[in-house]
TINU-793945 format. One line per field, with one value per residue (C-alpha): residue number from 0; residue in one letter; chain; x, z, y. Coordinates in Angstrom, 2 decimals, always signed. Layout:
resi <- (NUM, ...)
resn <- (A, ...)
chain <- (A, ...)
xx <- (X, ...)
zz <- (Z, ...)
yy <- (Y, ...)
This chain:
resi <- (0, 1, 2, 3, 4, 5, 6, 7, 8, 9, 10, 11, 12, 13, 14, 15, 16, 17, 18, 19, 20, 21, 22, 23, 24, 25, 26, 27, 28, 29, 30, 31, 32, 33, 34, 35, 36, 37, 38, 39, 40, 41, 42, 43, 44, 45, 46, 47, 48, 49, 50, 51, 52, 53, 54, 55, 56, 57, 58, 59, 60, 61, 62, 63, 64, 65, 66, 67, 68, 69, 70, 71, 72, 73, 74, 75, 76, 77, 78, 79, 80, 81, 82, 83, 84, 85, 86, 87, 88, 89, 90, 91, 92, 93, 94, 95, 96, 97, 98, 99, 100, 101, 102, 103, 104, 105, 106, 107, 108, 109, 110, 111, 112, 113, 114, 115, 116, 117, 118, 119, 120, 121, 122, 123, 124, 125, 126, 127, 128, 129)
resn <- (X, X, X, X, X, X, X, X, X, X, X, X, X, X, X, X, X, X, X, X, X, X, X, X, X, X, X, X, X, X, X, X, X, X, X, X, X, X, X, X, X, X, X, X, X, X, X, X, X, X, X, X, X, X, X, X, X, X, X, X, X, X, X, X, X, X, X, X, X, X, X, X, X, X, X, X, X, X, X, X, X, X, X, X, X, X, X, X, X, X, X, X, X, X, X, X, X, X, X, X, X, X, X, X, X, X, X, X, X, X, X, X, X, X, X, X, X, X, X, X, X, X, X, X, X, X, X, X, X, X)
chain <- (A, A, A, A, A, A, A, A, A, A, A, A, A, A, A, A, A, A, A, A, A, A, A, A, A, A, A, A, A, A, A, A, A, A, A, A, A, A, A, A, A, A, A, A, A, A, A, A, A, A, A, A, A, A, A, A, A, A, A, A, A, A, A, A, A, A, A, A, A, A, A, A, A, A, A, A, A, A, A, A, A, A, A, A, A, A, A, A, A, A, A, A, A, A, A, A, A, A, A, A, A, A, A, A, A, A, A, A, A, A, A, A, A, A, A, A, A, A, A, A, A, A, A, A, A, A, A, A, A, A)
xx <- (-23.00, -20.95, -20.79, -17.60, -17.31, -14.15, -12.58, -11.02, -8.41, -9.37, -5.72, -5.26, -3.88, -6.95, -8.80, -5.88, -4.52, -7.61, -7.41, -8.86, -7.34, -9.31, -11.23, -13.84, -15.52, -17.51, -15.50, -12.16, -10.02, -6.96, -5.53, -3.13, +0.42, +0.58, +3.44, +3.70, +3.70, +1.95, +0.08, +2.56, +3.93, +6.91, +7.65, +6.71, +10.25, +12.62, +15.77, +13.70, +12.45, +11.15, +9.17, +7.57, +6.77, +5.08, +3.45, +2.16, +0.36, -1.03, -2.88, -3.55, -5.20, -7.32, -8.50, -9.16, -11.39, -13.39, -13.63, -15.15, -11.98, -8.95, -4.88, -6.59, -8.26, -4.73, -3.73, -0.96, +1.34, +3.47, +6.49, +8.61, +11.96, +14.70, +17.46, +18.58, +19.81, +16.41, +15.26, +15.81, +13.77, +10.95, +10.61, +10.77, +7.62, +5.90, +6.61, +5.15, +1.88, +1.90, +3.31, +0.44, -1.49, +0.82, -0.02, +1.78, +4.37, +6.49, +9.43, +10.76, +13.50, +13.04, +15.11, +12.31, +9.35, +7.35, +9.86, +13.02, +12.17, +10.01, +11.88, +8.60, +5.85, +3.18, +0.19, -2.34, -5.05, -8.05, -10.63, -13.17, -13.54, -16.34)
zz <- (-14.65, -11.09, -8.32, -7.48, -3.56, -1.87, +0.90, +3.09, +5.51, +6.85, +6.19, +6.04, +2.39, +0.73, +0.28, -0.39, -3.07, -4.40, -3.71, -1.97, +0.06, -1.91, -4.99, -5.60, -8.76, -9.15, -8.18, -8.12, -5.25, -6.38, -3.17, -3.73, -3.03, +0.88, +3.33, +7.45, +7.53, +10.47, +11.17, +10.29, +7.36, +8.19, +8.82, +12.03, +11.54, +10.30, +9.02, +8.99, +5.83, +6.79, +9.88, +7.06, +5.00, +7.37, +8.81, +4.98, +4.28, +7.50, +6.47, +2.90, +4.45, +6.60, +3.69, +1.81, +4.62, +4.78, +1.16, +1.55, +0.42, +1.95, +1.36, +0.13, -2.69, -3.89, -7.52, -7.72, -5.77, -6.12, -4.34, -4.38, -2.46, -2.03, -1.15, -3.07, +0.35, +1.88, -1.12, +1.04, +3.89, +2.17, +0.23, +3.43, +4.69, +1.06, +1.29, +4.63, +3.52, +0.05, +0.17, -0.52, -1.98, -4.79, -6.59, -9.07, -7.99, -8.97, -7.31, -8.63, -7.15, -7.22, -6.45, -3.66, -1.54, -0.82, +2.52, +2.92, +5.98, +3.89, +2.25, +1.46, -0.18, -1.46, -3.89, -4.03, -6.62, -5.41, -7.45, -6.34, -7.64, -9.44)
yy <- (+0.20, -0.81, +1.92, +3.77, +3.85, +5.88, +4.73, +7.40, +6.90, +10.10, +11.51, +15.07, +15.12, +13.47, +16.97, +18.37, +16.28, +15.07, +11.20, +8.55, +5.64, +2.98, +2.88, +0.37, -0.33, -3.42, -6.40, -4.48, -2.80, -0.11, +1.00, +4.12, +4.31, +3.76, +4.46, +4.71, +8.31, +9.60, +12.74, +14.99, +13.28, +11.53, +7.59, +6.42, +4.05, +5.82, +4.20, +0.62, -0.23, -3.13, -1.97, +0.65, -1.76, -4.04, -0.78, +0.56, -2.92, -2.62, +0.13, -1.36, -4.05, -1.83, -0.32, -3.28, -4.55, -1.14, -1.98, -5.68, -7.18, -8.85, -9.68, -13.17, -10.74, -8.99, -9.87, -7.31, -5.30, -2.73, -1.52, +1.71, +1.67, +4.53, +2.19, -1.02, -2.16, -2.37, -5.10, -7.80, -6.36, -5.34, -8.74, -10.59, -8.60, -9.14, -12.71, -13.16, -11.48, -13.03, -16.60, -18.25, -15.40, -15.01, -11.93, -10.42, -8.29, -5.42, -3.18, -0.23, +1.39, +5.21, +8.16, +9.24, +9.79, +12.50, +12.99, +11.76, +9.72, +7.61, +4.42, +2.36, +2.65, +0.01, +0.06, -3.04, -4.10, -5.96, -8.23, -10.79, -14.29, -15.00)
């Protein structure tokens, strides 16, 4: 039977809601929906989809490294826009990150985010090679 371990970001909302950062559970990762919000909840770039992107796997990355893992681990990604304009924006970022990582990928466009300064927001999934 594997361990779960949470991985806190130390966020204000993860009491509150009931959720952690991270997950890990044996040789897997899940790291939960992640945007640039800052303390008080709203993007620390607003209007620039890309910047919040970059900023969001930032932060997914710091996680995964609290976690033991890194972007070399990802084997899927998810990503939440408002705005069909920013696609192009937000790919570039992923691509950047992912070229050569390659994970599987999905983006969903979606009517919004928890506020309406936030455009972005990512998920990743984490597993070792054996």
């Amino acid at each position: 039977m594997s361990v779960r371990r949470l991985i806190s970001s130390g966020g204000p909302f993860e009491a509150i809601v009931g959720y952690s950062r991270a997950v890990v559970e044996g040789d897997a990762c899940e790291v939960a929906g992640t945007t640039d919000a800052g303390p008080d909840g709203e993007s620390l770039h607003p209007g620039d989809a890309g910047a919040q992107a970059r900023a969001a796997f930032v932060i997914v990355a710091a996680a995964l490294d609290q976690a033991g893992f890194t972007l070399d681990d990802v084997v899927r990604t998810r990503l939440y826009l408002v705005n069909r304009a920013d696609i192009d924006a937000v790919l570039a970022v992923h691509g950047e990150l992912f070229r050569d990582i390659r994970p599987a990928a999905t983006l969903v466009l979606v009517a919004g985010l928890i506020r309406e300064s936030l455009l972005v927001e990512v998920e990743a999934t984490a597993r070792r090679s054996s």
